[in-house]
BAVO-185255 format. One line per field, with one value per residue (C-alpha): residue in three letters; residue number from 1; x, y, z. Coordinates in Angstrom, 2 decimals. Example, Ala and Ser with C-alpha at 12.3 -4.5 7.8 and 13.67 -1.06 7.14 Angstrom:
<nodes>
vodren	ALA	SER
lumkol	1	2
xx	12.30	13.67
yy	-4.50	-1.06
zz	7.80	7.14
</nodes>
This chain:
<nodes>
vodren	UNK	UNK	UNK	UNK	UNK	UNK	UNK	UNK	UNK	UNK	UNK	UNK	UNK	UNK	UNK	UNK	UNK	UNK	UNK	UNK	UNK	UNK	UNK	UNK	UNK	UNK	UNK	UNK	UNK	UNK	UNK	UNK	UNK	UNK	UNK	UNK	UNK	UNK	UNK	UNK	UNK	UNK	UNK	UNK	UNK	UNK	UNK	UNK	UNK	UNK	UNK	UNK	UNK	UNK	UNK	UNK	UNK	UNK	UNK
lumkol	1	2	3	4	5	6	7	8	9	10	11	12	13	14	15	16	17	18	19	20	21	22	23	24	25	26	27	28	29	30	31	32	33	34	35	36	37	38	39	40	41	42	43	44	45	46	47	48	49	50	51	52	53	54	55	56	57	58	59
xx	-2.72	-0.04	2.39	2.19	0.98	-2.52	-1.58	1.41	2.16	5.27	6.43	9.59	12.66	15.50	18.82	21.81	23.04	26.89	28.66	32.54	33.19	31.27	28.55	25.00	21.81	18.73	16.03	13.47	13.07	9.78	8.29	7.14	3.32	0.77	-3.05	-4.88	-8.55	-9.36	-12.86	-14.48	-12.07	-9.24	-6.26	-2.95	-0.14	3.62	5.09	5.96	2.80	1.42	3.93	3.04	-0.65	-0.54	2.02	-0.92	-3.76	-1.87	-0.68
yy	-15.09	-13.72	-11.03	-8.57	-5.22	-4.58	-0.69	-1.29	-4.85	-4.80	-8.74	-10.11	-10.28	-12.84	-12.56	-14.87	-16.05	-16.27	-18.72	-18.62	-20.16	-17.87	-20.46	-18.91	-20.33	-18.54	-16.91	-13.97	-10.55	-10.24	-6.07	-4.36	-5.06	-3.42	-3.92	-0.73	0.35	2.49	3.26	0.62	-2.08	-3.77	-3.91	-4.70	-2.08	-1.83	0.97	3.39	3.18	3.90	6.96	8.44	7.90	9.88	12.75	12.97	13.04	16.63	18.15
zz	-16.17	-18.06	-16.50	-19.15	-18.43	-19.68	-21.24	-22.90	-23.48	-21.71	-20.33	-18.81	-20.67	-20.81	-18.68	-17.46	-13.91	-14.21	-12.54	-11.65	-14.66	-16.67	-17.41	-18.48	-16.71	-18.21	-15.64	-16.22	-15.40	-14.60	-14.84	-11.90	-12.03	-9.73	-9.72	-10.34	-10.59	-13.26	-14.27	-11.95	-13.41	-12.00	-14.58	-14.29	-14.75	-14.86	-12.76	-15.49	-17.05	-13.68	-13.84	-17.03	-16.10	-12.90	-14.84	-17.55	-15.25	-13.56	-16.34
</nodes>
């Protein structure tokens, strides 16, 4: 399964480890996903969708 959030589309992004040296090793930011029920179905969500959800459902 990918880690992309099911609402918006939203993945990782690229970023660099720096050594002493200032040498760049790649790794991945991976988005804050949470597993949410909505409607009877289990989706996956990153936290400010999740935010802007819940601030829509109030207003």
């Amino acid at each position: 399964m990918a880690k992309l959030c099911d609402q918006c589309g939203r993945g990782s992004a690229k970023a660099t480890n720096r050594s002493h040296s200032n040498i760049a090793t790649l790794r991945r930011q991976y988005i804050n996903l949470q597993t949410k029920h909505i409607d009877g179905t289990k989706v996956k969500l990153c936290t400010s969708c999740i935010r802007t959800n819940t601030k829509k459902a109030t207003a």
